[in-house]
Z-matrix of the N, CA and C atoms (Angstrom, degrees):
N
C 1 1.445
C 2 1.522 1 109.43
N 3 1.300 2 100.03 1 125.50
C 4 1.636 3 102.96 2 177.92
C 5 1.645 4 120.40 3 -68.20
N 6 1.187 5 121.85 4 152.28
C 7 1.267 6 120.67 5 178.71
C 8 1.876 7 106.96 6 -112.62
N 9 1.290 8 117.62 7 154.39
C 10 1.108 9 102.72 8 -148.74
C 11 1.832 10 88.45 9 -153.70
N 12 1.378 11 136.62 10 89.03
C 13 1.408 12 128.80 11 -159.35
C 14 2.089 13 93.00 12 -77.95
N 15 1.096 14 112.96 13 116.22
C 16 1.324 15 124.17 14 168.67
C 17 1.907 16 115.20 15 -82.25
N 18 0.651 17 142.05 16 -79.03
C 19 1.753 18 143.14 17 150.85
C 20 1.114 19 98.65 18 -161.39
N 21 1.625 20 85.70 19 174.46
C 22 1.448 21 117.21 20 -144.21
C 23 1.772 22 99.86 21 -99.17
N 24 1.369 23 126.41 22 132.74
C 25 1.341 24 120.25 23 -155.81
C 26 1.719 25 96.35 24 -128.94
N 27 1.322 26 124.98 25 166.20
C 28 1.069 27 134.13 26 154.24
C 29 1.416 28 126.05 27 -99.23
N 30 1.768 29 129.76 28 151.32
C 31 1.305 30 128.12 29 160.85
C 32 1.316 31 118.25 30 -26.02
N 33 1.274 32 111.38 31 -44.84
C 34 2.085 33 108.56 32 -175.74
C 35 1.669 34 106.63 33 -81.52
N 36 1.378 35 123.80 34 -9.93
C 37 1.381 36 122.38 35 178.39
C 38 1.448 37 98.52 36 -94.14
N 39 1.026 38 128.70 37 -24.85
C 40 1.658 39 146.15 38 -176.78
C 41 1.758 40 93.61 39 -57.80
N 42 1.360 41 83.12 40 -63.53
C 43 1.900 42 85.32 41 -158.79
C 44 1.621 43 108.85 42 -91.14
N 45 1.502 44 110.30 43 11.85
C 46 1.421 45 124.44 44 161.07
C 47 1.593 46 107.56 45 -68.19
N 48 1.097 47 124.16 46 -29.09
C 49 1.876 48 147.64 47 -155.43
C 50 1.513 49 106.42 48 85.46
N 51 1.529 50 128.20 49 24.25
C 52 1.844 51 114.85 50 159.40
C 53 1.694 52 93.85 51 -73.11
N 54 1.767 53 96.02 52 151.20
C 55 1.503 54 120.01 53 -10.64
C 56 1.752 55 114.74 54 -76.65
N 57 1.401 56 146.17 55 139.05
C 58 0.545 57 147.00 56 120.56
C 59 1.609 58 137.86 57 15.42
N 60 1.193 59 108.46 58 -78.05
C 61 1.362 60 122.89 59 -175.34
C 62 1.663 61 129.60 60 -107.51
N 63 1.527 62 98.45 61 24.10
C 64 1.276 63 112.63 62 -179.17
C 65 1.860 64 105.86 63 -139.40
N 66 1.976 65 84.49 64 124.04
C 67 1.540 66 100.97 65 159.19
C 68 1.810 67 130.15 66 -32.82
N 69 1.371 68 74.86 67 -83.03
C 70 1.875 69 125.51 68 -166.62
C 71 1.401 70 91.70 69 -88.59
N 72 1.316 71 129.43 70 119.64
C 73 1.266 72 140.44 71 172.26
C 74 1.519 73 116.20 72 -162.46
N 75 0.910 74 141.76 73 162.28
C 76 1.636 75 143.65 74 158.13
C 77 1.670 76 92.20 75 -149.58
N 78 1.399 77 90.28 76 146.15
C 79 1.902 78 104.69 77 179.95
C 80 1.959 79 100.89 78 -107.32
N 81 0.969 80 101.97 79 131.80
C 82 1.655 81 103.81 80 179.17
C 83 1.660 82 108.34 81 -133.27
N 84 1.489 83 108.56 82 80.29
C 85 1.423 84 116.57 83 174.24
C 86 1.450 85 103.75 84 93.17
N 87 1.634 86 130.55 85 31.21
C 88 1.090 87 112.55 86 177.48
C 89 1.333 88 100.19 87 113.51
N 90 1.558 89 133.06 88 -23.88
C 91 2.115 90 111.72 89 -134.74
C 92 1.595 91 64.02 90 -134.96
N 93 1.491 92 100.69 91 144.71
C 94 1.339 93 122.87 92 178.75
C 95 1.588 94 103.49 93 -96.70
N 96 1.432 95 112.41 94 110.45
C 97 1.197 96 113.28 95 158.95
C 98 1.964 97 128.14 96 -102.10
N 99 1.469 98 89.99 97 116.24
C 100 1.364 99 98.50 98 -167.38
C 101 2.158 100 96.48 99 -78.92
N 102 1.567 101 85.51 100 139.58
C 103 1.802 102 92.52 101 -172.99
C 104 1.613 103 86.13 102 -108.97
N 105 1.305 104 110.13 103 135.79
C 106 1.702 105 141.27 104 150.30
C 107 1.478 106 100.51 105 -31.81
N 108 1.467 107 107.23 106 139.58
C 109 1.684 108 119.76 107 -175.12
C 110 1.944 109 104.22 108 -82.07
N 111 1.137 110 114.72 109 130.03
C 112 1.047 111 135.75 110 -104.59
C 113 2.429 112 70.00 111 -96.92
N 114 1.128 113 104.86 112 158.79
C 115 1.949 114 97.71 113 -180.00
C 116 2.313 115 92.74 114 -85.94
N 117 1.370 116 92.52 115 161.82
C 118 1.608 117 97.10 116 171.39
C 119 1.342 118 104.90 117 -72.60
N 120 1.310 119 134.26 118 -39.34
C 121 1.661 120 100.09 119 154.00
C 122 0.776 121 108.67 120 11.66
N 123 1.807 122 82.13 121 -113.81
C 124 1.426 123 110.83 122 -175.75
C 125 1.580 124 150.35 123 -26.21
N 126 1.465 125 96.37 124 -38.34
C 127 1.797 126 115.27 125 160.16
C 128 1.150 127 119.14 126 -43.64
N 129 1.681 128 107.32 127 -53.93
C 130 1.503 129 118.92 128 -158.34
C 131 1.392 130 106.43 129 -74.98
N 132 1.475 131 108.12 130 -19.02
C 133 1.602 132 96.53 131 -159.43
C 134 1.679 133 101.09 132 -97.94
N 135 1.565 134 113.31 133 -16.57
C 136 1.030 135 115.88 134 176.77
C 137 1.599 136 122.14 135 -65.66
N 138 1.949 137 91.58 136 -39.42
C 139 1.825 138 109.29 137 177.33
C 140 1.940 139 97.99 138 -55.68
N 141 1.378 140 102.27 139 -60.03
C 142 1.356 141 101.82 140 178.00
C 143 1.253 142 138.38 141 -15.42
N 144 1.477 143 93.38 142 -63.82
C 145 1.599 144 127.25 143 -170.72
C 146 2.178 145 101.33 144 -72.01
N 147 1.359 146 84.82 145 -49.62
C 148 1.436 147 83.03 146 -178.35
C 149 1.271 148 115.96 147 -74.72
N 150 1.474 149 146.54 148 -9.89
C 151 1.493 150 145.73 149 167.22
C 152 1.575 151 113.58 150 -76.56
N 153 1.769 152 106.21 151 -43.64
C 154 1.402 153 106.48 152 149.89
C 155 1.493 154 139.24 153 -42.57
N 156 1.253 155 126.56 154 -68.85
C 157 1.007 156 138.31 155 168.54
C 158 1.837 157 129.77 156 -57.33
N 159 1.374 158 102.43 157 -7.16
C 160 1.633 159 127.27 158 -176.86
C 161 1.298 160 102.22 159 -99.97
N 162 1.588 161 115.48 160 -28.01
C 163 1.396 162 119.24 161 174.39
C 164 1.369 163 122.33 162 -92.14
N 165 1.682 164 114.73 163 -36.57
C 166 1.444 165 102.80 164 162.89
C 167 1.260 166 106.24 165 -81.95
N 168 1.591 167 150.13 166 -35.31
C 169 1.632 168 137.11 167 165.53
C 170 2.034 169 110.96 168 -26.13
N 171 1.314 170 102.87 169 -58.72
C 172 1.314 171 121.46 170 -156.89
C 173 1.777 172 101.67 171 -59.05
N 174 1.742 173 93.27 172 -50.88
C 175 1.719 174 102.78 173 -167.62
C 176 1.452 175 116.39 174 -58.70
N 177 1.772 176 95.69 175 -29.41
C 178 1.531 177 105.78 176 -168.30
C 179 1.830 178 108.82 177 -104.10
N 180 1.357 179 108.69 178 15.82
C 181 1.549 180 109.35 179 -171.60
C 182 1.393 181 113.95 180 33.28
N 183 1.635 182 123.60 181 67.04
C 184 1.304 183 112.33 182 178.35
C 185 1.205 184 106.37 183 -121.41
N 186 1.930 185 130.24 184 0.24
C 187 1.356 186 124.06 185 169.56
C 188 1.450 187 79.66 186 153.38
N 189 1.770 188 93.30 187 -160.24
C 190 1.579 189 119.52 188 -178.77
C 191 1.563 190 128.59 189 -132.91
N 192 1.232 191 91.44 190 136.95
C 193 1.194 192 76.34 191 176.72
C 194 1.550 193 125.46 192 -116.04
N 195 1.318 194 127.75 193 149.60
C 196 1.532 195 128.38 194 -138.50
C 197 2.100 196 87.91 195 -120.93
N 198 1.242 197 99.41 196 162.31
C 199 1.298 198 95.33 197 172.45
C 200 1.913 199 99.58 198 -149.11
N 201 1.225 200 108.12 199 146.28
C 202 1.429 201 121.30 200 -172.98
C 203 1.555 202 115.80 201 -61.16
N 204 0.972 203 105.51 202 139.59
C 205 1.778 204 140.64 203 33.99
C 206 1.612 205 102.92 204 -112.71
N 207 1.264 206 91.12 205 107.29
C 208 1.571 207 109.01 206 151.41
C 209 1.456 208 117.36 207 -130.92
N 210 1.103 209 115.98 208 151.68
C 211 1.661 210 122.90 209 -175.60
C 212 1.606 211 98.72 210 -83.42
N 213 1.490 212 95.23 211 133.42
C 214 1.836 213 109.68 212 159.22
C 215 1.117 214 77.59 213 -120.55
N 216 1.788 215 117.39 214 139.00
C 217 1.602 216 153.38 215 162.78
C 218 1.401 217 83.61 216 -92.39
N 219 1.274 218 103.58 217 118.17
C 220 1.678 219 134.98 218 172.01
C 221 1.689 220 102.53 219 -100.57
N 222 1.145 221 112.03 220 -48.56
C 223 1.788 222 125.94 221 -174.93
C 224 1.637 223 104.34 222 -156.81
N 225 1.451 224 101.08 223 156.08
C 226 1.478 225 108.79 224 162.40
C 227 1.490 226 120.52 225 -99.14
N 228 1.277 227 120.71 226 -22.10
C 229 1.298 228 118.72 227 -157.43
C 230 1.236 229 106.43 228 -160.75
N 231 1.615 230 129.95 229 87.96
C 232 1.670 231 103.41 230 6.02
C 233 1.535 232 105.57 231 -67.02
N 234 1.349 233 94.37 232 -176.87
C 235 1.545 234 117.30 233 -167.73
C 236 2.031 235 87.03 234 -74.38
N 237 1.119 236 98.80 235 163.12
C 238 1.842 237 93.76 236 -179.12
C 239 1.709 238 90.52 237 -172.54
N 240 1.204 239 116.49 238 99.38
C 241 2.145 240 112.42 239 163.08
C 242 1.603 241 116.82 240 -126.47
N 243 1.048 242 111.12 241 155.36
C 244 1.475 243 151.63 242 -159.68
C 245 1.633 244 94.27 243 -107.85
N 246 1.095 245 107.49 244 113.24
C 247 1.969 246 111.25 245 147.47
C 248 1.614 247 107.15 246 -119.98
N 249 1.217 248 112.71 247 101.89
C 250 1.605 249 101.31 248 166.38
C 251 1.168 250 114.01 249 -107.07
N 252 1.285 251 113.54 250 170.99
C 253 1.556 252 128.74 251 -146.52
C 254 1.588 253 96.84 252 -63.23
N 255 1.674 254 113.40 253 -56.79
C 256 1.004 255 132.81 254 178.03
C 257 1.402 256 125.57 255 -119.43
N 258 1.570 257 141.93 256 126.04
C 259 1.007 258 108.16 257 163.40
C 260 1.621 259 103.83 258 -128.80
N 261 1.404 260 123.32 259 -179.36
C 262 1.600 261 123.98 260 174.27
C 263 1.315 262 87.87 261 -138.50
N 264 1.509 263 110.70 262 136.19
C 265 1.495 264 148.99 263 143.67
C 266 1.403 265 129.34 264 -101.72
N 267 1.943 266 117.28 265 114.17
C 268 1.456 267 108.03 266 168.87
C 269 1.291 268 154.30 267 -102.48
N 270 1.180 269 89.00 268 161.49
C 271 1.786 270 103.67 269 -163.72
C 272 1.330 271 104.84 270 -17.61
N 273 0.895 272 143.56 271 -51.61
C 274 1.587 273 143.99 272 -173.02
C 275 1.765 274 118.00 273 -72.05
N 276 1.929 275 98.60 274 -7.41
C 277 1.785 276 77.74 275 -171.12
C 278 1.582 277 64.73 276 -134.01
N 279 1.565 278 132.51 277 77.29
C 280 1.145 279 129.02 278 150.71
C 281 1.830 280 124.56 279 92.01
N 282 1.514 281 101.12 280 -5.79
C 283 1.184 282 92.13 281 -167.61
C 284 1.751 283 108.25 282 -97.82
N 285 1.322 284 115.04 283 82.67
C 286 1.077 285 119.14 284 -163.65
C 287 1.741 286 94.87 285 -132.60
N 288 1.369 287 131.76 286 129.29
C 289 1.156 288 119.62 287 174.17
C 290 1.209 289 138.72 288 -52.95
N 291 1.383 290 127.80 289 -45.17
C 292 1.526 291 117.88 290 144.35
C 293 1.521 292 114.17 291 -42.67
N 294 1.195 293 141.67 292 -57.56
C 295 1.580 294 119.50 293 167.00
C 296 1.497 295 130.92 294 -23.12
N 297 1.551 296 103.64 295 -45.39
C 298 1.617 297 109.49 296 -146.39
C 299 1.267 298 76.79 297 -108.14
N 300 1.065 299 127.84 298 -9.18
C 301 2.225 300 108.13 299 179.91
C 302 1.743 301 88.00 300 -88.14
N 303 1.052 302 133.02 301 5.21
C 304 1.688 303 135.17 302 -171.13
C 305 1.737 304 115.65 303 -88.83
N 306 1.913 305 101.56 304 -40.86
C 307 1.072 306 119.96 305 173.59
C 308 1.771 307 139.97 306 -105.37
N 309 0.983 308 107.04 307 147.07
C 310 1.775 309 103.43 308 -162.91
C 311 1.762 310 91.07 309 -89.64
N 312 1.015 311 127.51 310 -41.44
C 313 1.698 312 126.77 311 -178.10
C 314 1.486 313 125.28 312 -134.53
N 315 1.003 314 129.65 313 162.68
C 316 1.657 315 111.84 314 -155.50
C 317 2.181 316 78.58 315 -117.27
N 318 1.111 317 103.08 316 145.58
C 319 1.734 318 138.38 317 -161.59
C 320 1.123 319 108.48 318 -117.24
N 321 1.712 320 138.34 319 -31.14
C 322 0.675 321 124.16 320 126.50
C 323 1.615 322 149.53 321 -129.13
N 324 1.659 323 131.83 322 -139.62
C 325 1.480 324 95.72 323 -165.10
C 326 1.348 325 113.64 324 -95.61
N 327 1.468 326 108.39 325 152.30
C 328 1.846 327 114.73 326 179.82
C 329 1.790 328 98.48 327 -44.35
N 330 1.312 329 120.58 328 173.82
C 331 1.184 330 125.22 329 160.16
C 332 1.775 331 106.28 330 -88.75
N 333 1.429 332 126.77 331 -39.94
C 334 0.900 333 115.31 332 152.51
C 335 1.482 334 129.37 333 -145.22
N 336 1.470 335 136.35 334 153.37
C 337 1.158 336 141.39 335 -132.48
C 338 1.852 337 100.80 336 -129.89
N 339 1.203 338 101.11 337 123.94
C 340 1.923 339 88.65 338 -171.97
C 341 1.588 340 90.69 339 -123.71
N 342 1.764 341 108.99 340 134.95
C 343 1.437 342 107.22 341 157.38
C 344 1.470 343 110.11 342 -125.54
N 345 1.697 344 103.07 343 156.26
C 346 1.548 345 89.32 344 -169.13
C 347 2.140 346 85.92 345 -121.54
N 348 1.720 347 91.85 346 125.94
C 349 1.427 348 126.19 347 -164.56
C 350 1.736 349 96.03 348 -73.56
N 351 1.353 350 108.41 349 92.99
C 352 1.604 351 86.49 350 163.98
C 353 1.911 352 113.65 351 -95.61
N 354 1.243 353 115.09 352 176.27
C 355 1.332 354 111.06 353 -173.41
C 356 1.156 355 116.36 354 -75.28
N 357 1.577 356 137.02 355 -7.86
C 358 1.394 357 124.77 356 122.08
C 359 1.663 358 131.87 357 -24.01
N 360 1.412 359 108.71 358 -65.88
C 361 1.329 360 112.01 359 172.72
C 362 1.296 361 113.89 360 -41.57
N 363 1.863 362 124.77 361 -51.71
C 364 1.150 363 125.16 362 -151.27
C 365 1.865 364 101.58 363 -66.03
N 366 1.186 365 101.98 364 -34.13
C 367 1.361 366 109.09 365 -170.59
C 368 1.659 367 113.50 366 -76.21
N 369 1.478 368 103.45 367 -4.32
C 370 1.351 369 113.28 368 174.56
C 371 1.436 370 118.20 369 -126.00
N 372 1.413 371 104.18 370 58.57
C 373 1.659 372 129.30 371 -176.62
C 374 1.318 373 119.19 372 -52.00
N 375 1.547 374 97.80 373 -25.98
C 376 1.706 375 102.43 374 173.01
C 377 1.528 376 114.77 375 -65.17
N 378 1.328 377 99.90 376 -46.78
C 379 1.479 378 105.34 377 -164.55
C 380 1.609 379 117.79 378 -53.65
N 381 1.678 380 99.98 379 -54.49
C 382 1.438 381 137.01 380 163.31
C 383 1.668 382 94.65 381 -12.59
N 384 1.679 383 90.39 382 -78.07
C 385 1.935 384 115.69 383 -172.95
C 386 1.407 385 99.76 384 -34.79
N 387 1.022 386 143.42 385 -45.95
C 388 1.791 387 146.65 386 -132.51
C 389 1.268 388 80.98 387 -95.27
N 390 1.350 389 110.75 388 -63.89
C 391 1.626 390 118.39 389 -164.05
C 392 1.525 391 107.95 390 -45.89
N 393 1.522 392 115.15 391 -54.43
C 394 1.357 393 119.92 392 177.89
C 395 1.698 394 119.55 393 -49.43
N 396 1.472 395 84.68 394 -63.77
C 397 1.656 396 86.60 395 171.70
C 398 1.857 397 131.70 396 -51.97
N 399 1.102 398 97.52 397 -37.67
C 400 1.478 399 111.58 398 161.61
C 401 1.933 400 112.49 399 -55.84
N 402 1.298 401 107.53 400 -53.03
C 403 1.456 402 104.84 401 179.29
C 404 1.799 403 107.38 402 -67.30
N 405 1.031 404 101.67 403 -45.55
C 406 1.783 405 102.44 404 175.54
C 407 1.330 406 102.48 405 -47.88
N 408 1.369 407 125.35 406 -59.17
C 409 1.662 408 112.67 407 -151.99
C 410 1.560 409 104.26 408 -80.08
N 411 1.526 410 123.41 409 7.39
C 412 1.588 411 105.94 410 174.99
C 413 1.091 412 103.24 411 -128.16
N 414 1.852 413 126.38 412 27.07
C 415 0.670 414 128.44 413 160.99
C 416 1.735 415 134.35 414 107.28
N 417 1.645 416 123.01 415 -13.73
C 418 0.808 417 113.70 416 -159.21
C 419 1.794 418 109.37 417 -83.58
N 420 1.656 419 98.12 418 146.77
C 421 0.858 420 97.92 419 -171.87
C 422 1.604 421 143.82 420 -86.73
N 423 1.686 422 88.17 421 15.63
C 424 1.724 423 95.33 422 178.73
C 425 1.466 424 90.07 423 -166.17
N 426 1.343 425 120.56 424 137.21
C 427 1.571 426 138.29 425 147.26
C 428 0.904 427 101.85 426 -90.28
N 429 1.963 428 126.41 427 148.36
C 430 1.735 429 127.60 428 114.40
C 431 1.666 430 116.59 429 -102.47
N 432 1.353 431 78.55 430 140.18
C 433 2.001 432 101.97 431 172.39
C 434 1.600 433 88.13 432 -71.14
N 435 0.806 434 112.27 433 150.77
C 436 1.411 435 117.68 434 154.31
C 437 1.546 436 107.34 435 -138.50
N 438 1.332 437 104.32 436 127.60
C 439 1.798 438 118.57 437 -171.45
C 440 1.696 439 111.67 438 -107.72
N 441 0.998 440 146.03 439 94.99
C 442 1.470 441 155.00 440 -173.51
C 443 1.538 442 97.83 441 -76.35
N 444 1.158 443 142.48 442 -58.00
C 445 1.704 444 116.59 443 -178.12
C 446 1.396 445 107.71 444 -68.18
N 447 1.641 446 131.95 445 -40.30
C 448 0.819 447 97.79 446 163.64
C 449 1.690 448 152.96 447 -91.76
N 450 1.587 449 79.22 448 8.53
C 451 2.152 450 100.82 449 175.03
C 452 1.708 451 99.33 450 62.68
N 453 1.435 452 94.94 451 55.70
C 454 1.860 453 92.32 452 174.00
C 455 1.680 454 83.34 453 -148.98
N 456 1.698 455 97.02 454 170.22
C 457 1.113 456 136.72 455 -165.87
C 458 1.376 457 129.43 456 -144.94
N 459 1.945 458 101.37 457 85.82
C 460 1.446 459 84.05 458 -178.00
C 461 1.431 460 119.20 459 -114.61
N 462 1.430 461 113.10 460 150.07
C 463 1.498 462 133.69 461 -171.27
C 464 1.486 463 113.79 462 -92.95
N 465 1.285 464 111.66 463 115.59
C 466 1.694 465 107.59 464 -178.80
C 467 1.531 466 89.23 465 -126.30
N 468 1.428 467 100.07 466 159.49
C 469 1.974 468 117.50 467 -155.13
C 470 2.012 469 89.24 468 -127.61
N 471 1.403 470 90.01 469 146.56
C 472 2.052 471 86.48 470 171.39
C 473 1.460 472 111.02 471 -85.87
N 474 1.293 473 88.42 472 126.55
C 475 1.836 474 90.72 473 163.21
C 476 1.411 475 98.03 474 -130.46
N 477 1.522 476 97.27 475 167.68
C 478 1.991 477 109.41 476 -139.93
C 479 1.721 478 83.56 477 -77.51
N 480 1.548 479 140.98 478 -16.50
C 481 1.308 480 136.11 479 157.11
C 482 1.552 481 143.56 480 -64.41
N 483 1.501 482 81.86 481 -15.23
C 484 1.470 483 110.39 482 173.70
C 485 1.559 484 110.02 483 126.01
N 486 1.491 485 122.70 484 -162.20
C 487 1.615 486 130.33 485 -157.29
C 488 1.494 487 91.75 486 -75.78
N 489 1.377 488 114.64 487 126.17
C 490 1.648 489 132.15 488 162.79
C 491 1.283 490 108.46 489 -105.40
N 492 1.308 491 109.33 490 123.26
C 493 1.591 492 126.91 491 -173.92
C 494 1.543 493 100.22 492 -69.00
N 495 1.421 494 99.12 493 112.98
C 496 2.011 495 114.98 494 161.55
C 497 1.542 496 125.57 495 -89.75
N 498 1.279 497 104.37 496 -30.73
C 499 1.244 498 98.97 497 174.78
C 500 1.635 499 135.50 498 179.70
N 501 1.194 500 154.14 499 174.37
C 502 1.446 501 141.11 500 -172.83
C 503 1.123 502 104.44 501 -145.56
N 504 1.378 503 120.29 502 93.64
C 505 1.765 504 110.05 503 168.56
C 506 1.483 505 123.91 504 -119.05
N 507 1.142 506 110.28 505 159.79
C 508 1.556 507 125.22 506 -158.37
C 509 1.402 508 108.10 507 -109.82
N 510 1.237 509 105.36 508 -151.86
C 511 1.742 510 102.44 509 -166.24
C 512 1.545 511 111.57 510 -84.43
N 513 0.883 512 130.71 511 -37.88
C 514 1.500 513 134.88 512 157.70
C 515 1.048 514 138.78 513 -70.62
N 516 1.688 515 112.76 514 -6.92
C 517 1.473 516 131.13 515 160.88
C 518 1.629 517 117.17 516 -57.50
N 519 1.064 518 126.83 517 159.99
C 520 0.945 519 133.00 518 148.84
C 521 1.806 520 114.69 519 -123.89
N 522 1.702 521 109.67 520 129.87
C 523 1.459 522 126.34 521 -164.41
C 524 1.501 523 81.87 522 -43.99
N 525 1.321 524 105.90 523 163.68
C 526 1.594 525 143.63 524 153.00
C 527 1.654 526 118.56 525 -130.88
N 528 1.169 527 103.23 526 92.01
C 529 1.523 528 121.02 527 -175.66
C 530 1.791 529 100.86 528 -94.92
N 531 1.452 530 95.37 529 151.47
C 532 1.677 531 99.26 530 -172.24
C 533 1.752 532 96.75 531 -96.11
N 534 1.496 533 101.53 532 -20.04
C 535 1.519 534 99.28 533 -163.97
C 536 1.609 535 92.32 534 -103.25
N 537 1.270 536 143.17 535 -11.50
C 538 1.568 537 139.61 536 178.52
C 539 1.699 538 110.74 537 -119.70
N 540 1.249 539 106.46 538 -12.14
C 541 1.092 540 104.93 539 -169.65
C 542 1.855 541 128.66 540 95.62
N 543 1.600 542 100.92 541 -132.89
C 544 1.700 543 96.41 542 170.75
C 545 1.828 544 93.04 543 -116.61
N 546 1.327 545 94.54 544 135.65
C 547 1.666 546 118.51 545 178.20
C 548 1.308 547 109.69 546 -62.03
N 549 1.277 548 132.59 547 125.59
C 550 1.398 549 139.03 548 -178.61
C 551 1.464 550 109.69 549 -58.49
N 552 1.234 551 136.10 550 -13.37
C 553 1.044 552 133.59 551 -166.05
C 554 2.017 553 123.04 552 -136.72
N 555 1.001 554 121.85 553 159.70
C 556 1.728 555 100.07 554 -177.87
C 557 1.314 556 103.13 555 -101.96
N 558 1.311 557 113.89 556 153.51
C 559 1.196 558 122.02 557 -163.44
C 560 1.890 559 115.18 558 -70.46
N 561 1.556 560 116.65 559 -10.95
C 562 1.350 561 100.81 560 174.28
C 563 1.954 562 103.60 561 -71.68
N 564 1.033 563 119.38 562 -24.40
C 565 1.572 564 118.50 563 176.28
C 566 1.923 565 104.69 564 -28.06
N 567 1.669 566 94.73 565 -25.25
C 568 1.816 567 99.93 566 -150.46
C 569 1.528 568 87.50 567 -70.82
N 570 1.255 569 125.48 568 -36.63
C 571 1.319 570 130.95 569 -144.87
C 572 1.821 571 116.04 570 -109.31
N 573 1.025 572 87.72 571 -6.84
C 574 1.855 573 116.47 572 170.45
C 575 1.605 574 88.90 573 -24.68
């Protein structure tokens, strides 16, 4: 996915609604980077992932989970946001649907943050990095990669040094999350 710097905005143009006319965006220091429309891959596995995870969230009342474009506020000043593919927030720190129909961007961090890696991405390791590092410094406490050629799922946890590898699962796995636990379901379901 190409990156494409659109201009450079402030916090008060932020919460004006700039940019305006863009989906797919992440802000990195102010400079609007517009992200490439995403391949059906990628769509499907995200729709996937998110009907899954809405169904064990929902069954087990443990929060919600939101899917992009939504803003994670990384920083205000400069302006700095996060759209990930997927994220889940819980019930206890807001993620309750009357809550989240209340707010236009989430302030603070998801409990956990899902991106789904296409082989574009992989080849754009930098970008990936930013993203990570950005989720580390506000805290959240678990990413998944999610990999579609190879139909795996990996889970990395925060440690105060940075992302500590939790785990790699495949199609017959079922996730092991520190913050949900074990996933009701195995992860080839994602890729159906």
């Amino acid at each position: 996915m190409a990156e494409v710097i659109q201009k450079v905005i402030t916090w008060e143009d932020y919460l004006q609604g700039e940019p305006k006319d863009l989906e797919f965006y992440e802000i990195e220091d102010g400079e609007v980077i517009v992200v490439g429309a995403p391949s059906g891959e990628h769509q499907w596995v995200v729709g996937s992932l998110y009907r899954l995870m809405h169904e064990f969230a929902t069954k087990k009342e443990l929060g919600v989970i939101l899917l992009a474009p939504f803003d994670v506020v990384v920083q205000r000043d400069p302006v700095r946001t996060r759209q990930p593919d997927l994220l889940f927030l819980r019930k206890e720190r807001g993620g309750t649907p009357e809550q989240i129909r209340q707010i236009k961007r989430l302030e603070i961090p998801p409990d956990i943050t899902i991106e789904v890696v296409s082989a574009s991405e992989e080849r754009e390791a930098e970008r990936l990095d930013r993203k990570l590092g950005d989720y580390h410094r506000i805290g959240v406490p678990e990413v998944w990669l999610v990999y579609p050629e190879e139909r795996a799922v990996e889970v990395l946890v925060w440690d105060e040094g940075g992302w500590r590898w939790h785990g790699l699962f495949f199609s017959k796995d079922k996730i092991r999350s520190t913050v949900l636990g074990e996933i009701d379901f195995a992860v080839g379901k994602i890729f159906e």
